[in-house]
Backbone as CSV, one residue per row, in Angstrom:
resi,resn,N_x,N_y,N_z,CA_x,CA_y,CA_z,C_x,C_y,C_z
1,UNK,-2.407,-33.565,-12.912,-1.864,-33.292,-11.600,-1.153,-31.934,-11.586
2,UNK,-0.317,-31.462,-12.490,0.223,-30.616,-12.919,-0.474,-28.936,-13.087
3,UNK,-1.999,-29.472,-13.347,-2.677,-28.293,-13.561,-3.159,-27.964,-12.539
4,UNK,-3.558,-29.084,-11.752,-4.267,-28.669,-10.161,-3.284,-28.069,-9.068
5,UNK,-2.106,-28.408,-8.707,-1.131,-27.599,-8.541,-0.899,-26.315,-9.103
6,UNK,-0.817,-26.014,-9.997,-0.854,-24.390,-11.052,-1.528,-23.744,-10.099
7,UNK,-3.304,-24.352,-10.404,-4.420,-23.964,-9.798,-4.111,-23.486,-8.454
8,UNK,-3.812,-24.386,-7.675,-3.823,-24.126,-6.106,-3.097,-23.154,-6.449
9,UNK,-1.837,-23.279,-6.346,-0.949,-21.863,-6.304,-1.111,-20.604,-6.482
10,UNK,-1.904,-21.244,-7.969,-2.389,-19.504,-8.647,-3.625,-18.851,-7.345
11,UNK,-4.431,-19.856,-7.351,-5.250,-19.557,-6.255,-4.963,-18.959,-4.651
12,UNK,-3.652,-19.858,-4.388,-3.310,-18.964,-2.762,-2.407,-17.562,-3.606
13,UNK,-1.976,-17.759,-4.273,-1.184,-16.153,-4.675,-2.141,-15.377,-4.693
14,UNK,-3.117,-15.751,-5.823,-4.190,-14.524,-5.457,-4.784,-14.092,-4.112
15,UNK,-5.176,-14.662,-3.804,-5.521,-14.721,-2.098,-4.740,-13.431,-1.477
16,UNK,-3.491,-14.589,-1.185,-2.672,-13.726,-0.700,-2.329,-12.301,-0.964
17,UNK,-2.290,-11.669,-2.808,-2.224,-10.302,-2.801,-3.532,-9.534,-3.039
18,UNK,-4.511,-9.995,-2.953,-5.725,-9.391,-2.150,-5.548,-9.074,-0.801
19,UNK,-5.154,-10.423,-0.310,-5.020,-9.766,1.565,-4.280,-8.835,1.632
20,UNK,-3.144,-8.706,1.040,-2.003,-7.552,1.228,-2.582,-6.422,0.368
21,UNK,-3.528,-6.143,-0.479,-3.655,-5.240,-0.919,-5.127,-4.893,-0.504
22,UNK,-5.789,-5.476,0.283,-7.291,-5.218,0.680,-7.928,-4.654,-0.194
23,UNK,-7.940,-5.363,-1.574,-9.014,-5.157,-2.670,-10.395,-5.588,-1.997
24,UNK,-11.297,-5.093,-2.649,-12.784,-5.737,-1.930,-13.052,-5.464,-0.774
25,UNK,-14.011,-6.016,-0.659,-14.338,-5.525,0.985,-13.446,-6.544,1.761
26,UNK,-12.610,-6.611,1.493,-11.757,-8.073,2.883,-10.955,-7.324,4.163
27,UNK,-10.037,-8.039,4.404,-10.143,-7.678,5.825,-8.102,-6.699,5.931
28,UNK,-7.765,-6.905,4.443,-6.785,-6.694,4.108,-6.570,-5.272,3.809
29,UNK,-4.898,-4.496,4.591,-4.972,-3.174,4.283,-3.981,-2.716,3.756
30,UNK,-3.556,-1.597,3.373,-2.649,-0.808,2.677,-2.280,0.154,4.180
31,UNK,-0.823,-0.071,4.980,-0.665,1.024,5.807,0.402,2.052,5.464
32,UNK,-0.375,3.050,5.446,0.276,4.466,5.422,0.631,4.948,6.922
33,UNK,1.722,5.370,7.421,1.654,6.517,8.580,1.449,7.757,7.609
34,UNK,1.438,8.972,9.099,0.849,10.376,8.439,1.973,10.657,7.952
35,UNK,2.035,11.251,6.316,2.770,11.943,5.422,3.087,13.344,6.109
36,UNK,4.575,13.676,5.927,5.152,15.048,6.290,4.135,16.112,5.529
37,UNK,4.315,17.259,5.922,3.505,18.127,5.776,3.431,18.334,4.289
38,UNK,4.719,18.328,4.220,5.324,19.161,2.583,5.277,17.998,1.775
39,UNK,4.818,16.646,1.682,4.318,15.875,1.148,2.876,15.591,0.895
40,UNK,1.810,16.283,1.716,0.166,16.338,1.303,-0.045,16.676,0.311
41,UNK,-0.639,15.937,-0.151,-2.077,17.049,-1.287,-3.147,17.105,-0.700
42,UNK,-4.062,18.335,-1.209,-5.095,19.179,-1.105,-6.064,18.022,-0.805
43,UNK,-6.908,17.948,-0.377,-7.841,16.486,-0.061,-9.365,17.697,-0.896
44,UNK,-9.360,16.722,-2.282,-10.963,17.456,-3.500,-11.746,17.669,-2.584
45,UNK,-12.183,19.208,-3.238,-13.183,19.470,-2.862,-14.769,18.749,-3.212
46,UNK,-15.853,18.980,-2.334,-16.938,17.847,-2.904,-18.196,18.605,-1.889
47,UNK,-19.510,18.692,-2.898,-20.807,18.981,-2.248,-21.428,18.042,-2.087
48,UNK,-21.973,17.363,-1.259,-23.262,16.608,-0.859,-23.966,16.611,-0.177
49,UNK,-25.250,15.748,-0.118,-26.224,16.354,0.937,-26.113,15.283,2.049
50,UNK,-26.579,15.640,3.898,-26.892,15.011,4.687,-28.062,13.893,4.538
51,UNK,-28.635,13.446,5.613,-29.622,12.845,5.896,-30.945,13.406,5.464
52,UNK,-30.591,14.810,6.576,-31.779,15.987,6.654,-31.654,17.068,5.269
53,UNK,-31.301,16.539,4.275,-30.921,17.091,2.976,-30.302,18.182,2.977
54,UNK,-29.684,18.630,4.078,-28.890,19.820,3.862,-27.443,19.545,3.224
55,UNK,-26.574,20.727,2.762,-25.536,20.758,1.654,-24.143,20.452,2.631
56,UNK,-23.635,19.534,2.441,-22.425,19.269,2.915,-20.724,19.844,2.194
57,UNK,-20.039,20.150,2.391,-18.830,20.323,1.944,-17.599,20.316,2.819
58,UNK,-16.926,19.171,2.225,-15.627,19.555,2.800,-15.280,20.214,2.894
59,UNK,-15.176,21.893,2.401,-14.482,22.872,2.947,-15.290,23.791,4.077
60,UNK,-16.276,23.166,4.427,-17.303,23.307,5.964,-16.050,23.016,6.848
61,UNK,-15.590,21.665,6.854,-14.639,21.438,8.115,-13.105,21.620,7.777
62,UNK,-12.332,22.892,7.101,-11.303,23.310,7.588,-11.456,23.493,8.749
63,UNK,-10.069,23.637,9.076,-8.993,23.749,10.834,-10.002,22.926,11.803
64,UNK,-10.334,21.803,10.865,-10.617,20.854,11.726,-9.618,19.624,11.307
65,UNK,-9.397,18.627,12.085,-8.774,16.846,11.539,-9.909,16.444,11.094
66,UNK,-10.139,15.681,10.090,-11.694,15.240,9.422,-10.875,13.682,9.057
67,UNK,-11.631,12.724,9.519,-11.475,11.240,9.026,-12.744,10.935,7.891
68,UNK,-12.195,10.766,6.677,-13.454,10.813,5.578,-13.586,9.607,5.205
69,UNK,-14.240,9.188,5.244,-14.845,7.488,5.328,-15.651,6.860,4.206
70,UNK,-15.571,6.190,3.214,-16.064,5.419,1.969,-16.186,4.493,3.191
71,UNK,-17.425,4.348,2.892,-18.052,2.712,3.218,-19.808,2.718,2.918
72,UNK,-20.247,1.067,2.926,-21.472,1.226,2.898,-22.079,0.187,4.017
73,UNK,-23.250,-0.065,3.931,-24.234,-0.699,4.827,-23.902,-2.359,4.687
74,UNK,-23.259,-2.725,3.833,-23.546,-4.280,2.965,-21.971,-4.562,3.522
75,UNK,-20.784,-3.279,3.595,-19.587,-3.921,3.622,-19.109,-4.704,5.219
76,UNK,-18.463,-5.587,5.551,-18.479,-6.205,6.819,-17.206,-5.713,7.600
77,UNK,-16.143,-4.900,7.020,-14.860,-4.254,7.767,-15.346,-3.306,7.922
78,UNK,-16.492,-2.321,7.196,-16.988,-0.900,7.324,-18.025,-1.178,8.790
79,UNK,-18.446,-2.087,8.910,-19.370,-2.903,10.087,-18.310,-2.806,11.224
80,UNK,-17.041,-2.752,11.168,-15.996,-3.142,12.407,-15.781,-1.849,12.842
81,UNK,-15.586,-1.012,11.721,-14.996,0.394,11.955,-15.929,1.239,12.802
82,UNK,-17.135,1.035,12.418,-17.951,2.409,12.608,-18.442,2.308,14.031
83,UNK,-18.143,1.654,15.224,-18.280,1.800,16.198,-17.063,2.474,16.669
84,UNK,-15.818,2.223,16.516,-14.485,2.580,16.255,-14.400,4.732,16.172
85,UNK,-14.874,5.052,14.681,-15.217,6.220,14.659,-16.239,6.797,15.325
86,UNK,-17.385,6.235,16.309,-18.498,6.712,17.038,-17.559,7.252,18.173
87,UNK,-16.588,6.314,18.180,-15.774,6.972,19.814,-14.699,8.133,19.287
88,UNK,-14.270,7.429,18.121,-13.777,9.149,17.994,-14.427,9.947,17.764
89,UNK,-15.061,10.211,17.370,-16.226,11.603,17.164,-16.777,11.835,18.587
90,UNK,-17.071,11.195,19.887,-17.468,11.752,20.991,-15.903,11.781,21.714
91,UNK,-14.506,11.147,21.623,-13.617,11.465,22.058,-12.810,12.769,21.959
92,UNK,-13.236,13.327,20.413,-11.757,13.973,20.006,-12.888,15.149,19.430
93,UNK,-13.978,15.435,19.595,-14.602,16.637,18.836,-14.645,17.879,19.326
94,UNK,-14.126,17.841,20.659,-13.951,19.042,21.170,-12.671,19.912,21.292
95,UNK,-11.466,18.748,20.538,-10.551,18.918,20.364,-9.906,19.606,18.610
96,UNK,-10.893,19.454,17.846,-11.749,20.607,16.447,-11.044,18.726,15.483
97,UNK,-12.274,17.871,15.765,-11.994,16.377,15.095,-13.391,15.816,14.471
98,UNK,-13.489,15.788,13.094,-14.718,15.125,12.826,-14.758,14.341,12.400
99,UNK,-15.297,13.550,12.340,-15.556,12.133,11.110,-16.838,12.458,9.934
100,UNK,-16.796,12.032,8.890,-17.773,12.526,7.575,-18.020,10.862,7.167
101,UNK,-18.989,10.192,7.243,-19.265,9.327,6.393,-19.782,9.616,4.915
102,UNK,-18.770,8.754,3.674,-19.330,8.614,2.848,-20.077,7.245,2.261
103,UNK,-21.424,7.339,2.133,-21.807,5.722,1.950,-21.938,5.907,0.413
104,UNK,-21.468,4.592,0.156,-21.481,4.197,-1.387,-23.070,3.326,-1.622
105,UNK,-23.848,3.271,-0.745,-24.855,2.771,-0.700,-25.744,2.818,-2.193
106,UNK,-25.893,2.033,-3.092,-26.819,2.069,-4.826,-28.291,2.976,-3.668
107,UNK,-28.488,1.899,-2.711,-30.290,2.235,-2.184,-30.112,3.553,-1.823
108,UNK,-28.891,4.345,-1.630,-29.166,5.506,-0.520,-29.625,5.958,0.257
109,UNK,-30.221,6.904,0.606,-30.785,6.820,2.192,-31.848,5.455,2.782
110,UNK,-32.306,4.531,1.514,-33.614,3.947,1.656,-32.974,3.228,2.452
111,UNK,-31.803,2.862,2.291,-30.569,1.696,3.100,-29.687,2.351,4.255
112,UNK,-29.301,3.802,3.926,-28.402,4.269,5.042,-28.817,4.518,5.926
113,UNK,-30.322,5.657,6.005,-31.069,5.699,7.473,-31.378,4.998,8.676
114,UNK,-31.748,3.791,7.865,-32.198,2.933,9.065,-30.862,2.286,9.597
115,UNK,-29.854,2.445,9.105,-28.608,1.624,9.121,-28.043,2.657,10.206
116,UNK,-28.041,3.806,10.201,-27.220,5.133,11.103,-28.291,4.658,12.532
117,UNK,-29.648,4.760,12.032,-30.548,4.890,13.425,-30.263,3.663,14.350
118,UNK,-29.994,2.302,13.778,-29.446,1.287,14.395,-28.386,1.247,15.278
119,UNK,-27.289,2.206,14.439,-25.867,1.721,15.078,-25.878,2.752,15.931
120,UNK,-26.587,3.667,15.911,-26.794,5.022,16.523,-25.232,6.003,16.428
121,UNK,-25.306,6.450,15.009,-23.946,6.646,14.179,-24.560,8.925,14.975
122,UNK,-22.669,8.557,15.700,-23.075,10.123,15.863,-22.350,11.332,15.188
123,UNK,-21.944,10.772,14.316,-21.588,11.801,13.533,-22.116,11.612,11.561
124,UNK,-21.132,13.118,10.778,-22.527,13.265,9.867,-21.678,12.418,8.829
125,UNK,-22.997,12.013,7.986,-22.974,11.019,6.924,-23.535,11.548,6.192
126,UNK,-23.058,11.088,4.332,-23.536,11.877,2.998,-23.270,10.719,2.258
127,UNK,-24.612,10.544,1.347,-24.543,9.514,0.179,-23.540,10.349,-0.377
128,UNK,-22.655,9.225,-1.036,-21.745,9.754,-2.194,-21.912,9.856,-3.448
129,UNK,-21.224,9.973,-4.963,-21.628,9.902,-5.864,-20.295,9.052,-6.550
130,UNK,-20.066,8.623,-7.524,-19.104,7.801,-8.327,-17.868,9.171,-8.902
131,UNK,-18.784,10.511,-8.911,-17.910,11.357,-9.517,-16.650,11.824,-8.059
132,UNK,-17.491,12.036,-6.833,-17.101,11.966,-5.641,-15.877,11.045,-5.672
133,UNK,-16.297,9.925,-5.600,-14.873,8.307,-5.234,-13.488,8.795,-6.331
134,UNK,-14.233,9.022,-7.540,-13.172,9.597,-8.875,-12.195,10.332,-8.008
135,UNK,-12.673,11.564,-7.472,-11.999,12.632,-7.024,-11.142,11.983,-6.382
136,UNK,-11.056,11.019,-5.253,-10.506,10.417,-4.679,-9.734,9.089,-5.035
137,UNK,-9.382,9.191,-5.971,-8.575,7.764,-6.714,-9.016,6.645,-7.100
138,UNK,-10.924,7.156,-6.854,-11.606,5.875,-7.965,-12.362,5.120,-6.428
139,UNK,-11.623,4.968,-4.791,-11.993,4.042,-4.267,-12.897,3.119,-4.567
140,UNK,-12.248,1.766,-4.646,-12.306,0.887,-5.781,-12.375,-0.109,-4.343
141,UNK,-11.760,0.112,-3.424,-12.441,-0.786,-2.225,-13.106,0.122,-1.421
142,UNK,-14.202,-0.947,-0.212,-13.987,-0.542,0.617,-13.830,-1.151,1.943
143,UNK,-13.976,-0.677,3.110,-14.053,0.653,3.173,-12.291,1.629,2.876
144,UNK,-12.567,2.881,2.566,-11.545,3.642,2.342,-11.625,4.773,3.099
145,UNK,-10.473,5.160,3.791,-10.298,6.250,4.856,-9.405,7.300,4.460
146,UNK,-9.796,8.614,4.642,-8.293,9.706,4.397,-8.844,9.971,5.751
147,UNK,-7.392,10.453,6.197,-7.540,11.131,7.428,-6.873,12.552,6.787
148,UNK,-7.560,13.870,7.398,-7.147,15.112,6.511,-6.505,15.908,7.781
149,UNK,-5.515,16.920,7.180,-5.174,17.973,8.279,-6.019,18.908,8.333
150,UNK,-5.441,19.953,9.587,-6.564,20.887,9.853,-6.032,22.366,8.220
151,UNK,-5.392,21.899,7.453,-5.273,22.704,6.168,-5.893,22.203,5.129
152,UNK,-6.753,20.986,5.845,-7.554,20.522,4.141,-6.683,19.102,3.468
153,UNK,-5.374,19.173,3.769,-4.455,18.087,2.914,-4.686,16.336,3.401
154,UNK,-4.494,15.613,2.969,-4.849,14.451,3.285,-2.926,13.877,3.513
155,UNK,-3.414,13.855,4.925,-2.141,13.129,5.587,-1.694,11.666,5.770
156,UNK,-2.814,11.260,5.657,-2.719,9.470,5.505,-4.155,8.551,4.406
157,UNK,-4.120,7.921,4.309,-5.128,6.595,3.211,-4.804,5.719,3.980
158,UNK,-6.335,5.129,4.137,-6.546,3.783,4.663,-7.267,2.779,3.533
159,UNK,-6.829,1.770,3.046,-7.613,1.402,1.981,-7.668,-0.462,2.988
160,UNK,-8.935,-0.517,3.043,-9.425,-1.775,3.420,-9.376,-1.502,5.277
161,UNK,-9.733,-2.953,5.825,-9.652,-2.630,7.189,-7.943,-2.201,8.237
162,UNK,-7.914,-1.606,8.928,-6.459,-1.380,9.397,-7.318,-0.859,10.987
163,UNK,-6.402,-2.067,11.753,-6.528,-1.454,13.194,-7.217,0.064,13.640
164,UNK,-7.803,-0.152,14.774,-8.168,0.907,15.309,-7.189,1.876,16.336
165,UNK,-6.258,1.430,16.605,-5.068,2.248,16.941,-3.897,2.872,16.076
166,UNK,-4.181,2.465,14.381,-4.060,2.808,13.228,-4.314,4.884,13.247
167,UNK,-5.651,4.483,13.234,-6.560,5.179,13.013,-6.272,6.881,14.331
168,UNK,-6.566,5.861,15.495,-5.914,6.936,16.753,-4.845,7.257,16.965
169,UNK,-3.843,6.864,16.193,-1.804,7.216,15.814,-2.797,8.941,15.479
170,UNK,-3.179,8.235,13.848,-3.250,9.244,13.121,-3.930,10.495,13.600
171,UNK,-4.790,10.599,14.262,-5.525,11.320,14.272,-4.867,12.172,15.842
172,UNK,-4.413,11.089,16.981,-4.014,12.416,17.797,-2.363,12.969,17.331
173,UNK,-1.720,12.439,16.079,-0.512,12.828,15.757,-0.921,14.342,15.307
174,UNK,-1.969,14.058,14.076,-2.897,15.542,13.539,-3.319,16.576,14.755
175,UNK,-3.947,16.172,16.325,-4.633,16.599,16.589,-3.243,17.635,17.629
176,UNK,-2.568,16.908,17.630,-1.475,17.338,18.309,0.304,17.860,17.522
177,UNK,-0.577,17.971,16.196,0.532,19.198,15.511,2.061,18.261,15.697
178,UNK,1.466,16.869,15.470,3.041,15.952,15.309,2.901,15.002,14.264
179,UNK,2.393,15.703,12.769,2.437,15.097,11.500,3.697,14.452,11.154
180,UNK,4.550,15.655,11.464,6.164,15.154,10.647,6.907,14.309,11.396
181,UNK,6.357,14.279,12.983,6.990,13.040,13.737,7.841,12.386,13.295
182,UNK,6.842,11.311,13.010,7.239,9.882,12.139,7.673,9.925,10.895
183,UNK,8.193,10.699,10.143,9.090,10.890,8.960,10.341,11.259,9.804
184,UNK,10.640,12.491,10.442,11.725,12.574,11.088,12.328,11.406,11.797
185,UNK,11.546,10.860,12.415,12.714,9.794,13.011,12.627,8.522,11.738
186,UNK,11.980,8.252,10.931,12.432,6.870,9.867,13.196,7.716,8.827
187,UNK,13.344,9.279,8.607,14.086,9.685,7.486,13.417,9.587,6.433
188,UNK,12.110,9.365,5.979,11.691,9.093,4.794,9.887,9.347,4.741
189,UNK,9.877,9.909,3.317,8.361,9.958,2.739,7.907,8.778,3.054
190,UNK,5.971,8.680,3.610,5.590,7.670,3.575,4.802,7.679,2.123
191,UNK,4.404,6.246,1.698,3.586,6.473,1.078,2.306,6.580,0.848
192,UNK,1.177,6.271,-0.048,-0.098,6.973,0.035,-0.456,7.785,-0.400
193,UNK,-1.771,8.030,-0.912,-2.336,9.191,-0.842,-3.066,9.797,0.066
């Protein structure tokens, strides 16, 4: 009796700090607001190719806001999001705002193409590589989000699913040159990378 109790317990604890830590693809997140300025780091540099095999690089979209996106075709919170980022990318792109999909997809394009042509994904997407995720702290779930400033630095991490008004804080705080906002009035570094 003693052990099945253990069990359960051990079992909802785990649970539970999965949900709070949105390991895996679950539905659980890590929230960051946007980090003060003088708290960013540099968001790695990285080459990859599009669809249409041309050469991608993050340093293509300086003095732009870029939302950089780990996810793949198989994950079911990356399934929630990406209608989510279709509207920001036709909301906020004229305002200098992109979104970059990275798919972790093993099949690569054999799986991502038909997957973009479906959802009718309008902005650009790049198979990733494992050396890629490294650069980025391993992303070890997904899906995983940086949202970057228009200097390249990564102002917030999204690790697992997190609201879609999450997402639009961040991005018109960036788009509107009010990063340090929300440190000034709580007094304090957020955390994140």
């Amino acid at each position: 009796m003693h052990h099945s109790v253990s069990r359960r317990l051990m079992a909802g604890a785990t649970l539970a700090a999965i949900g709070m830590l949105g390991l895996g693809c679950g539905e659980g997140s890590v929230r960051a607001e946007v980090k003060a300025e003088r708290d960013r780091k540099t968001a790695p540099a990285f080459t990859l190719k599009d669809s249409t095999g041309k050469t991608v690089q993050l340093a293509d979209y300086k003095g732009k806001v870029v939302l950089l996106n780990f996810w793949a075709t198989w994950c079911g919170p990356c399934k929630i999001e990406i209608p989510w980022f279709i509207d920001f990318e036709q909301r906020y792109k004229d305002r200098g705002f992109a979104v970059l999909g990275v798919s972790m997809d093993e099949d690569g394009w054999e799986a991502v193409k038909p997957y973009l042509e479906t959802k009718k994904v309008n902005y650009r997407v790049v198979i990733g590589t494992d050396e890629v995720a490294d650069l980025y702290g391993g992303v070890s779930s997904l899906p995983t989000s940086f949202v970057i400033d228009r200097q390249g630095k990564i102002a917030s991490t999204h690790v697992g699913l997190v609201s879609k008004s999450v997402y639009q804080n961040d991005i018109e705080q960036l788009l509107d040159n009010r990063g340090q906002v929300a440190e000034e009035r709580s007094g304090t570094a957020s955390g994140g990378n």
